[in-house]
C-alpha positions as CSV (number, residue, x, y, z in Angstrom):
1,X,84.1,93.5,74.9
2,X,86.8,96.0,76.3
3,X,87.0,96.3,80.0
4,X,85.9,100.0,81.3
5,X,89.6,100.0,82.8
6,X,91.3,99.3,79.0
7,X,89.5,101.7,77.7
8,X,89.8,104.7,79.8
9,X,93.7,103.8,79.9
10,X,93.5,104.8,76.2
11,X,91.2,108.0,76.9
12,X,93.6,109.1,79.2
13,X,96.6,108.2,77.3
14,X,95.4,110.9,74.8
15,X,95.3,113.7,77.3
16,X,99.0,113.8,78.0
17,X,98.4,115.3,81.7
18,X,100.4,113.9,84.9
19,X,97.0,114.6,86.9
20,X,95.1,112.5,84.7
21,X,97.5,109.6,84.6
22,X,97.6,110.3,88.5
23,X,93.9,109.8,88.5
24,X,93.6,106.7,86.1
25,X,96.7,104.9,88.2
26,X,94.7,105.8,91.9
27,X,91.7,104.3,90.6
28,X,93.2,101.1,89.1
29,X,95.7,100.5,91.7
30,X,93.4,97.8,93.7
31,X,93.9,95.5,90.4
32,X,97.5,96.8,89.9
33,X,98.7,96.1,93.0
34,X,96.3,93.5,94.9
35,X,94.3,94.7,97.4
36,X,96.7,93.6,100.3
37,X,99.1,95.9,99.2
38,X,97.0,98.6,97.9
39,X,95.5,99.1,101.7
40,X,98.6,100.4,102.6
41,X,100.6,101.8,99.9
42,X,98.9,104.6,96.8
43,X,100.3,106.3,94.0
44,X,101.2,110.1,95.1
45,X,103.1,111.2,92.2
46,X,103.6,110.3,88.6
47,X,106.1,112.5,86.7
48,X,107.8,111.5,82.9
49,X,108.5,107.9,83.5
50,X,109.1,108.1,87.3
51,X,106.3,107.0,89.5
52,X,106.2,107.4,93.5
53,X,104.3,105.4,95.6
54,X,103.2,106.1,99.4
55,X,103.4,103.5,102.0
56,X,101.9,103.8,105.1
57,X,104.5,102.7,107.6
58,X,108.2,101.8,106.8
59,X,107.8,98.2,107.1
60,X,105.8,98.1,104.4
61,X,108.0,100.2,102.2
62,X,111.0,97.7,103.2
63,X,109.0,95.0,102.1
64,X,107.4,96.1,98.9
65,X,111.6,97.5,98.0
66,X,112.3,94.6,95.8
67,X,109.0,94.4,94.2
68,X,110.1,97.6,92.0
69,X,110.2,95.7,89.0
70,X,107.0,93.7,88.7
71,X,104.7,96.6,90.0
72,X,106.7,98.6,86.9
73,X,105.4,95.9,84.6
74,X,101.9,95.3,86.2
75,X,101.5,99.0,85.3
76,X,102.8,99.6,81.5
77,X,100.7,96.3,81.1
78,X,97.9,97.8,82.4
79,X,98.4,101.1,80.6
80,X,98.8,99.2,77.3
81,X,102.4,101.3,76.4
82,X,105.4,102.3,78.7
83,X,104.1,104.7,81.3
84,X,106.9,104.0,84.4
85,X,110.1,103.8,84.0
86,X,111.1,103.6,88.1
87,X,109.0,103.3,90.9
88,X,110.5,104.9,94.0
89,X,108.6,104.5,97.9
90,X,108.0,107.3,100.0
91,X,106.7,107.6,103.6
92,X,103.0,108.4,103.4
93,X,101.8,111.8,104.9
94,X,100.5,111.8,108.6
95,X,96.6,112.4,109.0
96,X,93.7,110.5,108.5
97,X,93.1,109.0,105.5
98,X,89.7,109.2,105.1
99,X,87.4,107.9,101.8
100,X,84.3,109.2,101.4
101,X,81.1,106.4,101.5
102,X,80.6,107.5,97.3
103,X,84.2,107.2,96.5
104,X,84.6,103.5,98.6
105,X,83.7,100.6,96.4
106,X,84.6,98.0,98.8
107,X,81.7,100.2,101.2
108,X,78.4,98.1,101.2
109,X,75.3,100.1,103.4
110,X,73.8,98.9,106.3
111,X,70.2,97.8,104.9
112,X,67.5,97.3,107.2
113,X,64.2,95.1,106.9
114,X,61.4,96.5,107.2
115,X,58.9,95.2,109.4
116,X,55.4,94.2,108.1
């Protein structure tokens, strides 16, 4: 049995859109990346074969510099074909970076007993 990520890799491969690529690489980024490293970096833009990737402060974008290569591979694995060429680092916007409670899979809800 295929994995839901493997197969929507090869849904989206057909639709030949940077925004759905953009969309498929955000969502599996956790399990491309490792969730240590997906806290504070994210995919921002993915055009042709060149994909750029937001850290959150500059120490993190010096660190993650030489790991280029294997986040490149982690990804055209992932996408089952060659997707990135070259993955370049950018300084992340300013703002909050706020996730909605139905978008947040690592959120779990306060639950509550109820009393008898």
């Amino acid at each position: 049995m295929d994995r839901a990520g493997d197969f929507l890799a090869r849904v989206v491969r057909r639709f030949d859109r940077p925004e759905a690529t953009l969309a498929w690489l955000a969502g599996a980024w956790p399990s491309i990346a490792g969730t240590t490293l997906a806290a504070h970096t994210r995919p921002v833009r993915c055009d042709g074969a060149f994909l750029e990737v937001a850290a959150d402060a500059k120490a993190w974008q010096r660190q993650i510099e030489g790991m280029k290569r294997e986040l490149r591979d982690r990804i055209n694995q992932a996408w089952g074909g060659n997707l990135v060429r070259e993955v370049t680092f950018v300084a992340a916007k300013p703002g909050p970076r706020y996730i909605s409670r139905e978008a947040d899979n690592a959120h779990i809800p306060f639950i509550r007993r109820r009393r008898a």
